[in-house]
GUSESE-259315 format. One record per residue (C-alpha): residue number from 0; chain; x, y, z. Coordinates in steps of 0.25 Angstrom, whole numbers, plus 5000, padded with zeros to 4 digits. Example, Ala and Ser with C-alpha at 12.3 -4.5 7.8 and 13.67 -1.06 7.14 Angstrom:
<timar voti="0" sero="A" px="5049" py="4982" pz="5031"/>
<timar voti="1" sero="A" px="5055" py="4996" pz="5029"/>
END
This chain:
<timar voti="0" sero="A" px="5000" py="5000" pz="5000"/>
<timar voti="1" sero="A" px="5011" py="5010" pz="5004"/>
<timar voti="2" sero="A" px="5019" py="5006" pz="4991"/>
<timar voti="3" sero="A" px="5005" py="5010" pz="4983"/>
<timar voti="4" sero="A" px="5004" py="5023" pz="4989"/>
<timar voti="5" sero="A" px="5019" py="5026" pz="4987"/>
<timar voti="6" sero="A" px="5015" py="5024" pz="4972"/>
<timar voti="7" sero="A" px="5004" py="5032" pz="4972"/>
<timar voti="8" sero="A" px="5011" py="5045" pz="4979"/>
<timar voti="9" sero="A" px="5023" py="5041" pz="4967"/>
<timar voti="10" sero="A" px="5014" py="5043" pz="4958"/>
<timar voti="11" sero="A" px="5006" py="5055" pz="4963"/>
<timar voti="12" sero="A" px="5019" py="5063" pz="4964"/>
<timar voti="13" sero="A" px="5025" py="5058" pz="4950"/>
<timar voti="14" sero="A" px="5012" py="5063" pz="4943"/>
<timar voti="15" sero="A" px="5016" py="5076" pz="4951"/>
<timar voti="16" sero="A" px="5029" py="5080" pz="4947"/>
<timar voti="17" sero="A" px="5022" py="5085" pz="4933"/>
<timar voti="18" sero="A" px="5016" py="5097" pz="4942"/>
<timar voti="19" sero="A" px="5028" py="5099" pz="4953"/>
<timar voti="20" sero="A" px="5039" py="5111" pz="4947"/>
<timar voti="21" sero="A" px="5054" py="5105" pz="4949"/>
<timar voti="22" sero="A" px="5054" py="5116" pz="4960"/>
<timar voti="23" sero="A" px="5042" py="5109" pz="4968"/>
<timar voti="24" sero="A" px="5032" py="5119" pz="4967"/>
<timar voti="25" sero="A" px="5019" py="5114" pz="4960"/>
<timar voti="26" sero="A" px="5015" py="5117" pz="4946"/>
<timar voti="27" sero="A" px="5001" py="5119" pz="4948"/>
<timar voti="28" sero="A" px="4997" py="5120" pz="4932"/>
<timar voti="29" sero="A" px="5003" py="5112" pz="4920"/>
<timar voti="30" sero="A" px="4999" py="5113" pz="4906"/>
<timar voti="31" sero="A" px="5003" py="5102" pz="4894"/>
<timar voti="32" sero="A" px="5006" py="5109" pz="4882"/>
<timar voti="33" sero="A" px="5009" py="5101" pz="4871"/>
<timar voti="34" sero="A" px="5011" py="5108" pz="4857"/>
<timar voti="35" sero="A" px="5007" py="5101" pz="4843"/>
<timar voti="36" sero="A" px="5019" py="5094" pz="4836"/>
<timar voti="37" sero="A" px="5027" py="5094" pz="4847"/>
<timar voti="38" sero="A" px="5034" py="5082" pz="4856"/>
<timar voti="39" sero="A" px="5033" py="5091" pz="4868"/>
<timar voti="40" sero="A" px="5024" py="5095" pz="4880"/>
<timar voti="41" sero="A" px="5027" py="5107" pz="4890"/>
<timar voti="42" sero="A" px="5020" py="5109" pz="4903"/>
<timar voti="43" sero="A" px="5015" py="5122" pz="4907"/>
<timar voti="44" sero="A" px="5014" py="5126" pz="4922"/>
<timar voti="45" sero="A" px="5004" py="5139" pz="4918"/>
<timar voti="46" sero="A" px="4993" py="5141" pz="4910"/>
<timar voti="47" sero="A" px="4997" py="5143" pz="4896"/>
<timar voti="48" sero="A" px="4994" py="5149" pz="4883"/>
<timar voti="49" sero="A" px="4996" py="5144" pz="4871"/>
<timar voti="50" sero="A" px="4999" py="5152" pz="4856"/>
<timar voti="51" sero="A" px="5003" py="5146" pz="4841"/>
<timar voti="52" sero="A" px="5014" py="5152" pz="4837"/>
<timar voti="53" sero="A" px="5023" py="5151" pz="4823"/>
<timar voti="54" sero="A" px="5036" py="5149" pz="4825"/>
<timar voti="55" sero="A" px="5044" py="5148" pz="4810"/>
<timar voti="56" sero="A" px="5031" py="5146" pz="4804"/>
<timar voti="57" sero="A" px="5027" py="5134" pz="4813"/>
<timar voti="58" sero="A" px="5016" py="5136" pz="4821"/>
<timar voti="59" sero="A" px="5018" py="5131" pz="4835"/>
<timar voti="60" sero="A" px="5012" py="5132" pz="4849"/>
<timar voti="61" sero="A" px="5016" py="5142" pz="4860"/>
<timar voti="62" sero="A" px="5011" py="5139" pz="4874"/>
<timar voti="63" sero="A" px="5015" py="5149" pz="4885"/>
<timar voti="64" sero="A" px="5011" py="5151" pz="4900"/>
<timar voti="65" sero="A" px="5001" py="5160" pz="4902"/>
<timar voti="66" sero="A" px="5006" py="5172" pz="4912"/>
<timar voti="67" sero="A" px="5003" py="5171" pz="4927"/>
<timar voti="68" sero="A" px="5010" py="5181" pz="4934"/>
<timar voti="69" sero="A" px="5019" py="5170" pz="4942"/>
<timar voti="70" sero="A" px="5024" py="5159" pz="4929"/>
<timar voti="71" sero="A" px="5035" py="5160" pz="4921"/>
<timar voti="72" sero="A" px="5031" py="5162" pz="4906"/>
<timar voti="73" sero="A" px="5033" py="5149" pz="4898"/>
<timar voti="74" sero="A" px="5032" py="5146" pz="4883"/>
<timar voti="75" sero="A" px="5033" py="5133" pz="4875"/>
<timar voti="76" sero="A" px="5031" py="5131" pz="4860"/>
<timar voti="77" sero="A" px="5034" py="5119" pz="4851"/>
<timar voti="78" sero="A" px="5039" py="5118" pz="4837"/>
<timar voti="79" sero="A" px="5042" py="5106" pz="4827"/>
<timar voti="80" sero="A" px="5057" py="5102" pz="4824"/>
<timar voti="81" sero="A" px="5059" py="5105" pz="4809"/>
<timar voti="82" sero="A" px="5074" py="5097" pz="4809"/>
<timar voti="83" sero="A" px="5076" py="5091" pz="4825"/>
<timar voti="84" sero="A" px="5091" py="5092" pz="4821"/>
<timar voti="85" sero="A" px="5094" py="5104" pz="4817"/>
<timar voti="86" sero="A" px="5086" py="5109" pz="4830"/>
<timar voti="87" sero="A" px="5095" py="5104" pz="4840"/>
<timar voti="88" sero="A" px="5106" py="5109" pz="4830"/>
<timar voti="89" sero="A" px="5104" py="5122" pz="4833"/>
<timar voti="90" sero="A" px="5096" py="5122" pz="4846"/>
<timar voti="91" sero="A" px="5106" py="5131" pz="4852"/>
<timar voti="92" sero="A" px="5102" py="5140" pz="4841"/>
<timar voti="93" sero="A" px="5087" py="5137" pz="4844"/>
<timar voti="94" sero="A" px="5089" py="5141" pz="4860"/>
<timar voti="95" sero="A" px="5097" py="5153" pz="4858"/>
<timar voti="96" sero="A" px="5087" py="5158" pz="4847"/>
<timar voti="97" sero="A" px="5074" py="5155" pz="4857"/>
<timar voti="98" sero="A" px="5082" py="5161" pz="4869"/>
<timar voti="99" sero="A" px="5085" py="5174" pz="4860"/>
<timar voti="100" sero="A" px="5070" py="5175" pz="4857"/>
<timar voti="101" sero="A" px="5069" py="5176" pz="4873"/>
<timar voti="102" sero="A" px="5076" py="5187" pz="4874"/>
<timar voti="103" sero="A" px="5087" py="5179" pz="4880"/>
<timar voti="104" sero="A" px="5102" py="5185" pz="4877"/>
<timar voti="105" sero="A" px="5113" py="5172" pz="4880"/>
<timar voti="106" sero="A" px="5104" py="5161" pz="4884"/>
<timar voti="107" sero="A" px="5108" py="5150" pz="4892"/>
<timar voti="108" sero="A" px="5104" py="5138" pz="4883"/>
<timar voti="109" sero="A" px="5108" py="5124" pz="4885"/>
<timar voti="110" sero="A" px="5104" py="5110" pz="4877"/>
<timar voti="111" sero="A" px="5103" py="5096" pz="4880"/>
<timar voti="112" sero="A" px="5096" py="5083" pz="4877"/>
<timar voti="113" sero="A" px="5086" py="5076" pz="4885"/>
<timar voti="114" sero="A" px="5072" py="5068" pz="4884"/>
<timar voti="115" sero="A" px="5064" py="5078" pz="4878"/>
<timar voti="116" sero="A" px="5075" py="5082" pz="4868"/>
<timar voti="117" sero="A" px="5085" py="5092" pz="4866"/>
<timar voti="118" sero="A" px="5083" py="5103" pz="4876"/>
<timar voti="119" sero="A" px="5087" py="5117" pz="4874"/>
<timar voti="120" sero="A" px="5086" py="5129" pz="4887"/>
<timar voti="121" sero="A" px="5090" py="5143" pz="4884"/>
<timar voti="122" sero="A" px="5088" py="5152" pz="4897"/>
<timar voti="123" sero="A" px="5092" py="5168" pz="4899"/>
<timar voti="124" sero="A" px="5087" py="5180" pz="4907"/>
<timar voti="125" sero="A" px="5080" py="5193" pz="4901"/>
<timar voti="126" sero="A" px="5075" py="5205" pz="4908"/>
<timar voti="127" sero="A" px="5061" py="5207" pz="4907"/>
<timar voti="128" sero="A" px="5051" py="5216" pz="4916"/>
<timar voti="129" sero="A" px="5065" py="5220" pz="4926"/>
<timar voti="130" sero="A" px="5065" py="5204" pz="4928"/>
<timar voti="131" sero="A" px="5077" py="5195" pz="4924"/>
<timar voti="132" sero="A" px="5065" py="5185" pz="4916"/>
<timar voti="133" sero="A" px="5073" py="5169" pz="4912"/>
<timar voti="134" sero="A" px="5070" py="5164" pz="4900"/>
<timar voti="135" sero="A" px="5072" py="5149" pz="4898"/>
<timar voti="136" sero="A" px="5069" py="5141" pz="4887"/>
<timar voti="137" sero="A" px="5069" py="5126" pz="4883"/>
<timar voti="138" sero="A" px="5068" py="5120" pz="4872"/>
<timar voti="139" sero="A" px="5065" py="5105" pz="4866"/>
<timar voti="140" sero="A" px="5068" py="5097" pz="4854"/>
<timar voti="141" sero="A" px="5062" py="5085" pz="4853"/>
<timar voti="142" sero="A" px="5059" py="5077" pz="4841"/>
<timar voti="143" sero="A" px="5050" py="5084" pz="4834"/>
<timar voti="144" sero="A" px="5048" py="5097" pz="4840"/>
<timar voti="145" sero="A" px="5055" py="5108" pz="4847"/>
<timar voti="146" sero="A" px="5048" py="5112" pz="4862"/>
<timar voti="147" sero="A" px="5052" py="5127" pz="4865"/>
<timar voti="148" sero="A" px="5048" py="5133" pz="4881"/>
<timar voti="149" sero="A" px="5051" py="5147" pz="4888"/>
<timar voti="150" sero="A" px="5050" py="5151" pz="4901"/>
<timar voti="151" sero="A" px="5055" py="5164" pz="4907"/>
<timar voti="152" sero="A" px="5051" py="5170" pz="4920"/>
<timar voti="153" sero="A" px="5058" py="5178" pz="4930"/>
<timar voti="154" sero="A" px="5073" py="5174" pz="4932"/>
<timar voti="155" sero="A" px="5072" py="5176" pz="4947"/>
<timar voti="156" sero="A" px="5060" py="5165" pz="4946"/>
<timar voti="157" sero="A" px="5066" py="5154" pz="4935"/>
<timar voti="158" sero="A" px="5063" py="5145" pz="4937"/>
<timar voti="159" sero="A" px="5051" py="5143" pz="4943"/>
<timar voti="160" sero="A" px="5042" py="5130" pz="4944"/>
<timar voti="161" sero="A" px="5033" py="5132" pz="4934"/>
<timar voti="162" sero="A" px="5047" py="5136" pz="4924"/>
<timar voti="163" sero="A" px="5054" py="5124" pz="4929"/>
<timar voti="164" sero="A" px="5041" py="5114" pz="4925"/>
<timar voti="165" sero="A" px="5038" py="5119" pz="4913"/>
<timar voti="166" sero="A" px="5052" py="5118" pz="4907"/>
<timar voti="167" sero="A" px="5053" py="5104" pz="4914"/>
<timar voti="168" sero="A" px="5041" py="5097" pz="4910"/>
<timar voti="169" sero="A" px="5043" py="5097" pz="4895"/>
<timar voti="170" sero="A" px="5037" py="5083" pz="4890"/>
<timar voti="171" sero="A" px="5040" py="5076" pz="4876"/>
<timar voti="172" sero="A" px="5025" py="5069" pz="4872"/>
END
């Protein structure tokens, strides 16, 4: 009986972490955003609003958090691989091009592999409003598509909770 209700509490806190921030604090809302063609799904911890966009004259979708007064602003958007090789050939290129388009003057970028693909972070700090604002961005390439997500907030706040689960619980489907 004991070992049953062991299992149980297991269970109960594996179907947890999903909703628990690495920092321990809840995340009281999550959205699944899935975008058409694209091998990825991205976890939203606010409301969202979602926008098409073209980008090269491919139509994609753009999901971004809606504002709250208290989140950090996140933005994801997905776009097909025209050649998967030549990407990661000039993915530096590819970071330092999005981290410029954040305003972001000598970002930090760094590259590796792992289970979802070859990942991609450029990260900087850009005055806006009097406040020192950190943009970090990430991006995925998997087999078929390429997953780009945003978050900047407050330098003095990064990374919060809701920053850290969103960039940490990217899924391949």
């Amino acid at each position: 009986m004991r070992c049953k209700a062991l299992i149980i509490a297991s269970v109960y806190l594996i179907s947890m972490i999903p909703s628990i921030a690495i920092g321990g604090s809840p995340i009281k809302y999550s959205e699944s955003i899935t975008f058409p063609g694209c091998e990825f799904r991205v976890f939203f911890p606010t409301k969202i609003k979602k926008k098409n966009v073209f980008v090269n004259g491919i139509e994609s979708l753009m999901v971004q958090s809606v504002y709250d007064g208290e989140s950090p602003f996140m933005r994801a958007e997905c776009l097909p691989l025209a050649d998967l090789s030549q990407t990661i050939a000039s993915f530096r290129n590819v970071l330092e091009n999005q981290a410029r388009m954040a305003g972001i003057q000598n970002p930090e970028i760094t590259m590796e592999r792992s289970s979802l693909g070859v990942v991609g972070t450029y990260a900087g700090i850009r005055k806006a409003g009097g406040f020192d604002i950190k943009f970090f961005g990430k991006l995925i390439i998997g087999n078929v598509s390429i997953l780009s997500i945003l978050v900047s907030e407050e330098a003095a706040k990064f990374p919060s909770d809701k920053t850290i689960y969103f960039l940490n619980t990217v899924e391949r489907e």
